[in-house]
N, C-alpha and C positions, 0 to 999 in steps of 0.2 A: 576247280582248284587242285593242282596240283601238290603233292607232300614231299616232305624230304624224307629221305630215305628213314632216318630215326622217328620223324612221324607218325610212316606207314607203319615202322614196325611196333611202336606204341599201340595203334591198332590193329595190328596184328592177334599183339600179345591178349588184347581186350576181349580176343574171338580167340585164344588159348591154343594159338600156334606160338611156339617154341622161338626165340629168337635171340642172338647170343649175348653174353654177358657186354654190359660197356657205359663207357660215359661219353656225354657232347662237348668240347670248348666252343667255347665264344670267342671272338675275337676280344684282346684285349681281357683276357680269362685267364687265370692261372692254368698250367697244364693237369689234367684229369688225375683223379685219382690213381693210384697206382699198385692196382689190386694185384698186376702181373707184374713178372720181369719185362723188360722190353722188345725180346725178340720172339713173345709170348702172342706179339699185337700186333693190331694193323690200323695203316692213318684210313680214313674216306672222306675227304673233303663230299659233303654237302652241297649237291650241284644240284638242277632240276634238268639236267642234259644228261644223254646215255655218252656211252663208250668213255667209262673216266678211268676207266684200266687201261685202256688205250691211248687216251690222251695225258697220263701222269697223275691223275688225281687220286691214285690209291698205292699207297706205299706201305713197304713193311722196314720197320725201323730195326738196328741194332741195339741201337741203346737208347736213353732216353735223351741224352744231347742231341739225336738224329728228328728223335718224336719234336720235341723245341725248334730244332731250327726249319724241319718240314713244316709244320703247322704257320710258324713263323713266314715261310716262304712264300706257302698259297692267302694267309691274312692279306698281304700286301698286295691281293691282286683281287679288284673289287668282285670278280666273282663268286672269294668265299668270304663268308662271313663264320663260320662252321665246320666243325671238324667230326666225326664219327670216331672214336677209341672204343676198339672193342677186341676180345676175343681171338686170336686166330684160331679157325678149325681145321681139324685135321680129317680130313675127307677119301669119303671111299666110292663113294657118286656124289653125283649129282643131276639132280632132275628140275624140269622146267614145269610151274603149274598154274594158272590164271586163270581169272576171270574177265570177259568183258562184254560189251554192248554190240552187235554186229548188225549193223545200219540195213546188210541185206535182207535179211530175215524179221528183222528189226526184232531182235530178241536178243536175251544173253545165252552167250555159251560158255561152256569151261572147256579149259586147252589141256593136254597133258603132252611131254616128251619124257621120256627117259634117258636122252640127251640133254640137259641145262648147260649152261655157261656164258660168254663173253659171245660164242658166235652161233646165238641160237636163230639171229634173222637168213645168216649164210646157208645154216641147214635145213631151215624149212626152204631153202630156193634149190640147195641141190638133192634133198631127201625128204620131199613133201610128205611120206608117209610115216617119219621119223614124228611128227605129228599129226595126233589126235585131237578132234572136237567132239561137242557134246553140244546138240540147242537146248536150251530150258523152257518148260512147260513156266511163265510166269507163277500160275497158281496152284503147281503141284511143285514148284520146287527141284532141288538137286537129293534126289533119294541115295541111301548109302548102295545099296547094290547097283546104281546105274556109275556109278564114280569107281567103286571096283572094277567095274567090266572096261569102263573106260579104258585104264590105269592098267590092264589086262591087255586089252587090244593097242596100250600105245607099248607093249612089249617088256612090261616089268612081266618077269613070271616066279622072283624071291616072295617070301612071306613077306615083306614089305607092301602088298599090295593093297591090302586093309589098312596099312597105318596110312600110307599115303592117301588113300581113296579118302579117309578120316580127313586129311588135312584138305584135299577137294573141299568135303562138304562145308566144313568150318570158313573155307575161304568164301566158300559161296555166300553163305550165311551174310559175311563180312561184307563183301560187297552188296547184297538184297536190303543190310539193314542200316548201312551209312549210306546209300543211295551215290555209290561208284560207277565210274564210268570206265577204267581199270581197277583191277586190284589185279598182280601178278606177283611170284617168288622165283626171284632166279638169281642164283640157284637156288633149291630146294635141297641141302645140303646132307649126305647118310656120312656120320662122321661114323671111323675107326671103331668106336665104342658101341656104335646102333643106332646110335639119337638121330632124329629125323629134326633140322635145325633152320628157320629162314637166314641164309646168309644175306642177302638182300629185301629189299618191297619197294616197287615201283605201284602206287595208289594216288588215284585220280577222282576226286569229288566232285560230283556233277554241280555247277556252279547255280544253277536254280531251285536245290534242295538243301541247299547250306542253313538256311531257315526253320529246319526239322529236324536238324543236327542237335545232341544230348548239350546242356548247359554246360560250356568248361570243355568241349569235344573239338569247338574251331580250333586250331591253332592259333597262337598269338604270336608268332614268330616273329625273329630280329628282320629288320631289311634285309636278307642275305643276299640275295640279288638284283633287291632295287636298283633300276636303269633311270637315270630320269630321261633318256631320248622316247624309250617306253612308255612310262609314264606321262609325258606328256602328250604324247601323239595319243594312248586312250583316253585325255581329257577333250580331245576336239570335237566328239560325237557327243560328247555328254551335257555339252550345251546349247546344241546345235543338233536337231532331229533331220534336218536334210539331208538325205544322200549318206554315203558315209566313209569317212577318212581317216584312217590312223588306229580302227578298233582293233586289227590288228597291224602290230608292229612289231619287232624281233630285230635287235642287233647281232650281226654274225662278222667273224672276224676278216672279210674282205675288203676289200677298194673302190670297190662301184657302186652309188647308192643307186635303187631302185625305187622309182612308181611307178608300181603295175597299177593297173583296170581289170577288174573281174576275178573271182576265184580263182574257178578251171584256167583260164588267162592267165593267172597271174603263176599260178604253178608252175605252166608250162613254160611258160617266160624266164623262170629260175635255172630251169633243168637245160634249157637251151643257152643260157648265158656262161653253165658250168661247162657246158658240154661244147660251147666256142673256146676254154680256157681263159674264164673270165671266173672274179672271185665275189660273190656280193657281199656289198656292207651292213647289207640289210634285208630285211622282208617286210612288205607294206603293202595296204594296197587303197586304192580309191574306186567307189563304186556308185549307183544310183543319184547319178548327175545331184552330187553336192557342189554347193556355190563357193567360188573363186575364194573367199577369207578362208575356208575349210580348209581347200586344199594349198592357197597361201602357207597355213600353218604348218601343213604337214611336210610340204618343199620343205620349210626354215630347219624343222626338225630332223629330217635327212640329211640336211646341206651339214650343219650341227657335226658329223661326225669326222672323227679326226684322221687325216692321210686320207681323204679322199683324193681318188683317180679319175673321175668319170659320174659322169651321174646320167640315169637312162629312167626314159621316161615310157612305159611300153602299153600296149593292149591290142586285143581284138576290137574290129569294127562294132562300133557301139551304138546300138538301138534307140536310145534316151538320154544319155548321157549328152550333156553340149559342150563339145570339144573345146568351140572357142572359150566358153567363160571357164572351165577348167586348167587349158592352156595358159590362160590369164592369170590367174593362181598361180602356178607354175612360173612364172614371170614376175608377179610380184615377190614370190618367195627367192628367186635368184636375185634380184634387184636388193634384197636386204641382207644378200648373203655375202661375206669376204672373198670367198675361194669362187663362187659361179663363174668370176670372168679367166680363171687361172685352169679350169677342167673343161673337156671333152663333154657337148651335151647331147645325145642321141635320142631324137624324139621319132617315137612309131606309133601313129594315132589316127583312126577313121571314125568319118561317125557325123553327128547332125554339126552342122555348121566351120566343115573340116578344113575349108578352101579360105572361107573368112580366117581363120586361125592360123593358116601358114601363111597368109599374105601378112600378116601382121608380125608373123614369127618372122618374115625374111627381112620387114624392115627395122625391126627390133636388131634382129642380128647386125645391119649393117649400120645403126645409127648407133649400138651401145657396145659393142665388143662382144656380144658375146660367142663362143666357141659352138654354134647352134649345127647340128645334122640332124634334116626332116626327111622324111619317110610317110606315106600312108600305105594304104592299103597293098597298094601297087607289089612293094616289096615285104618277103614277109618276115615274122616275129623274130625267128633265125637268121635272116639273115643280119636284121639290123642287130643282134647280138655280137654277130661275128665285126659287125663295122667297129661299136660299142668296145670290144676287146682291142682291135688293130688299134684306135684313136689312144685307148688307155695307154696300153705300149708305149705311142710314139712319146 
């Protein structure tokens, strides 16, 4: 489970890291208190998406007619429900500090820069050593002298190097004892004054330990982001154990809806679509030959999204999967859909029963309208991206 940023820093504060002054609106909320003047403060619309200084989601107001009609402006667009009022600080660094789970070692480490901000992913790709790691002894813990040395070798060499390495440990803590999959502070804010302050908390709760979480600790939060395309495509596994379809789903603001096949597959299928100049509507994927109503439902729900251009159907040659009765799915969920016979359909599919499934796909295309481009194995994943792009176009 992922938290909003006023969550994380709720337990933050729980684990007595510093975090600035402020209040939440709700939508349909009167506007917050108003402990400050208004050019004192800053908006953060409540997203569970990175780069919202980059895409407009954080503003600093003049006055409080500006706070009104910003907050008012992102209400109206169903991704916030929520608004962050808080504090501006006034800053003299800023530093980057986290904790997380690292799959290779499979253990946790803690991170340190003493570069933080907006482009902390850009400078770990051109100043890898701008960042510092730490692995953790599960049962020994993050010791305060291993967090100073850290905090040391990531190149703070001010007296601040104890209060931060403090704020290490406490983070650490935070994440060992809510059972996080992130906890991170970016920035990690040294205002004018000294104060070592969380301007941010991106914190990640492992969704299988939620159970062990302190009474009154879950969040009860508004819908703030409830999708029902979302929601619904994760109700199609949930009552149906075969195969599986829809458990992940993610709306994104492009034109092409996608069903992928397989993880690694389906990743790569993304990165190639972006990288034909193609924009997706979506991220989905279908996996371990689930039966044709599964993936039925999950077409309808794709099909579902609005200004579609194109709809691509893509995978690796598949082991187990049966193409045709997948396909067929696929089929039935166009057949119930308005726009299927109006868009571009780019199907790229290998696998048990592939030849059955395009002979059927060509007479389908030619008895019912539909706008059908097949592909197997023959041609690959890229390429039918780039077809998938031209077709959208035309």
């Amino acid at each position: 489970m992922k938290l909003y940023e006023f969550e994380g820093k709720q337990l933050l504060a729980r684990g007595g890291i510093l975090t600035p002054l402020g209040d939440i609106i709700h939508r349909d909320s009167e506007a917050a208190l108003k402990r400050f003047t208004a050019d004192e403060v800053i908006l953060k619309a409540q997203m569970l998406e990175g780069k919202r200084g980059k895409n407009g989601y954080i503003f600093s107001p003049g006055d409080w007619s500006e706070v009104q009609a910003k907050t008012q402006q992102w209400f109206k667009s169903q991704k916030v429900a929520s608004v962050l009022i808080e504090e501006k600080l006034k800053k003299s660094e800023e530093y980057y500090v986290s904790c997380l789970y690292n799959t290779i070692p499979r253990q946790a480490e803690v991170v340190f820069s003493a570069y933080g901000g907006t482009d902390i992913e850009e400078l770990s790709q051109k100043f890898p050593k701008a960042i510092v790691r730490l692995p953790i002894d599960a049962l020994e813990g993050l010791a305060p002298w291993q967090a100073r040395q850290l905090v040391k070798d990531g190149g703070l060499e001010s007296a601040d190097i104890v209060r931060v390495a403090d704020i290490l440990v406490r983070l650490y803590n935070i994440y060992n004892k809510y059972d996080c999959r992130v906890a991170e502070i970016n920035p990690l804010i040294k205002t004018v004054d000294g104060e070592l302050i969380a301007a941010d908390a991106k914190i990640e709760l492992d969704d299988n330990a939620l159970f062990r979480l302190p009474v009154g600790l879950l969040p009860d939060r508004l819908p703030t982001e409830e999708n029902p395309r979302e929601k619904a495509a994760k109700e199609i596994d949930s009552f149906d154990y075969r195969g599986s379809a829809g458990s992940t789903y993610i709306d994104l603001p492009g034109d092409i809806g996608v069903l992928a096949s397989g993880g690694g597959a389906s990743m790569m299928a993304m990165d190639m679509l972006i990288g034909a100049g193609g924009r997706p509507a979506n991220f989905t994927e279908y996996s371990g030959n689930p039966p044709r109503s599964k993936v039925k439902r999950l077409t309808e729900i794709v099909l579902s999204k609005p200004n579609l251009k194109g709809l691509w159907i893509v995978g690796a040659t598949a082991n187990f999967t049966d193409i045709f009765e997948t396909l067929m799915g696929v089929v039935e969920g166009l057949r119930s859909s308005t726009v299927a016979t109006k868009i571009p359909i780019v199907i790229r599919r290998a696998g048990p029963r592939d030849e059955e499934a395009f002979a059927m796909l060509r007479k389908i295309k030619k008895d019912e309208g539909f706008d059908l481009y097949l592909f197997g194995n023959e041609t690959s994943i890229g390429k039918s991206a780039e077809v998938m792009v031209e077709k959208t176009k035309k």
